[in-house]
C-alpha positions in Angstrom: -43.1 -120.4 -93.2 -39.4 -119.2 -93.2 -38.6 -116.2 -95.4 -36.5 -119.2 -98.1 -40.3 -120.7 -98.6 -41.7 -117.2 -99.3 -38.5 -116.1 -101.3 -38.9 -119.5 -103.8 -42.5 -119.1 -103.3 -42.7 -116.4 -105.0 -39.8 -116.9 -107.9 -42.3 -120.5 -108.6 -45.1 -117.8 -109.7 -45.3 -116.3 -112.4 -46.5 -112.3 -112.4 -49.2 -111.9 -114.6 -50.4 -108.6 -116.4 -51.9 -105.9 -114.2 -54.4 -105.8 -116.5 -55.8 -108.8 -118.0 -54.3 -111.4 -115.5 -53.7 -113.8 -118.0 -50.5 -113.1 -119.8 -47.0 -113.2 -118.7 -45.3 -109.7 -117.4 -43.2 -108.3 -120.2 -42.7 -104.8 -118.9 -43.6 -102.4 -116.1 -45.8 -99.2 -116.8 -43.4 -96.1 -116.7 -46.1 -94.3 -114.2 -47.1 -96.4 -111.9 -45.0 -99.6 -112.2 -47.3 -101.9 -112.2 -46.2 -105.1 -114.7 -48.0 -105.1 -118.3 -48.2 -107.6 -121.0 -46.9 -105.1 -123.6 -50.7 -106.3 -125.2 -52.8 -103.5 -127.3 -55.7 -103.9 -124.7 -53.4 -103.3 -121.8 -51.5 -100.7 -122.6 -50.2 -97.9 -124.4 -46.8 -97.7 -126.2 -45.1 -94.3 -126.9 -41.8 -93.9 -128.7 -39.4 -92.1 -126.1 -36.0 -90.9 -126.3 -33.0 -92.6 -127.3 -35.1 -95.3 -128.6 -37.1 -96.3 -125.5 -40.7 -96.9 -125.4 -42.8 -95.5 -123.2 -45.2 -98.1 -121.8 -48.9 -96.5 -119.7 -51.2 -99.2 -118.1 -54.9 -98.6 -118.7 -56.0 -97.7 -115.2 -53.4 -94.7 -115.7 -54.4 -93.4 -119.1 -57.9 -93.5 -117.7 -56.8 -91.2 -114.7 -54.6 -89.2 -116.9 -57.9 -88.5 -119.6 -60.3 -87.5 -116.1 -57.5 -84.8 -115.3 -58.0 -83.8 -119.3 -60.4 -81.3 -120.1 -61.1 -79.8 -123.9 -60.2 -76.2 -124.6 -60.8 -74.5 -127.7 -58.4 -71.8 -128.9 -58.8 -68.7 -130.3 -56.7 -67.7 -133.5 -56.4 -64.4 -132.8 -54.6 -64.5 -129.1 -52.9 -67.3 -130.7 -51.5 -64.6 -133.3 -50.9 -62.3 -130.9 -49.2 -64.9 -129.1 -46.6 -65.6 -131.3 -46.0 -61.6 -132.2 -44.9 -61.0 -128.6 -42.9 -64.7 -128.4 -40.7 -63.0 -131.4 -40.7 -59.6 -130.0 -39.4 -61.0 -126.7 -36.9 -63.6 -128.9 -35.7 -60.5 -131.0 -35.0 -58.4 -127.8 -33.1 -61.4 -126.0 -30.5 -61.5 -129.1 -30.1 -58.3 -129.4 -28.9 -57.8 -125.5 -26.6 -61.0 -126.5 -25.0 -59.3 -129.7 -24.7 -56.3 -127.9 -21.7 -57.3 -125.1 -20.2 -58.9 -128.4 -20.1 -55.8 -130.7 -18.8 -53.8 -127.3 -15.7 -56.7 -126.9 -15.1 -55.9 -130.2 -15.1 -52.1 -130.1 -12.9 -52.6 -127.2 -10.4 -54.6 -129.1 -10.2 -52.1 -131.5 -9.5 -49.2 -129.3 -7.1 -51.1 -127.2 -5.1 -51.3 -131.0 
């Protein structure tokens, strides 16, 4: 068998789903690459940026919930959270207005 055989061997066949191995490829899963159906019980869809879908298989949303585990959260660190985000957001602006004000003292000396 010459490599032309296996080249229109292989255009004759049809790639089926990944998944089910009945339906026709539609699309390729975004993790692995593996060709899906695009059907419900294959896969998962995902609105992505500039109006893409994101497309997972089910053998990699099945590895992606083993690396999963459930954590619970605690409102009070989450408070305290957030008080020192701001603190550190409020800091970082005011060493950014700072070289600003001094530009402008600057400008005004200079006159």
């Amino acid at each position: 068998m010459d490599l032309y055989d296996i080249y229109t061997h292989t255009i004759d066949d049809e790639d089926r789903c990944n998944e089910c191995d009945e339906k026709r490829v539609m699309q390729c899963c975004n993790k692995c690459g593996e060709g899906i159906c695009l059907h419900t019980s294959c896969c998962q869809t995902f609105p992505h940026r500039n109006n893409d879908i994101y497309i997972i298989c089910n053998q990699c949303i099945t590895s992606i919930e083993t690396k999963l585990r459930p954590t619970s959260v605690d409102m009070c660190d989450l408070r305290l959270l957030k008080k020192k985000i701001s603190k550190r957001l409020e800091a970082n602006m005011k060493k950014l207005q700072e070289p600003e004000q001094e530009t402008e003292l600057e400008g005004e000396n200079d006159s």
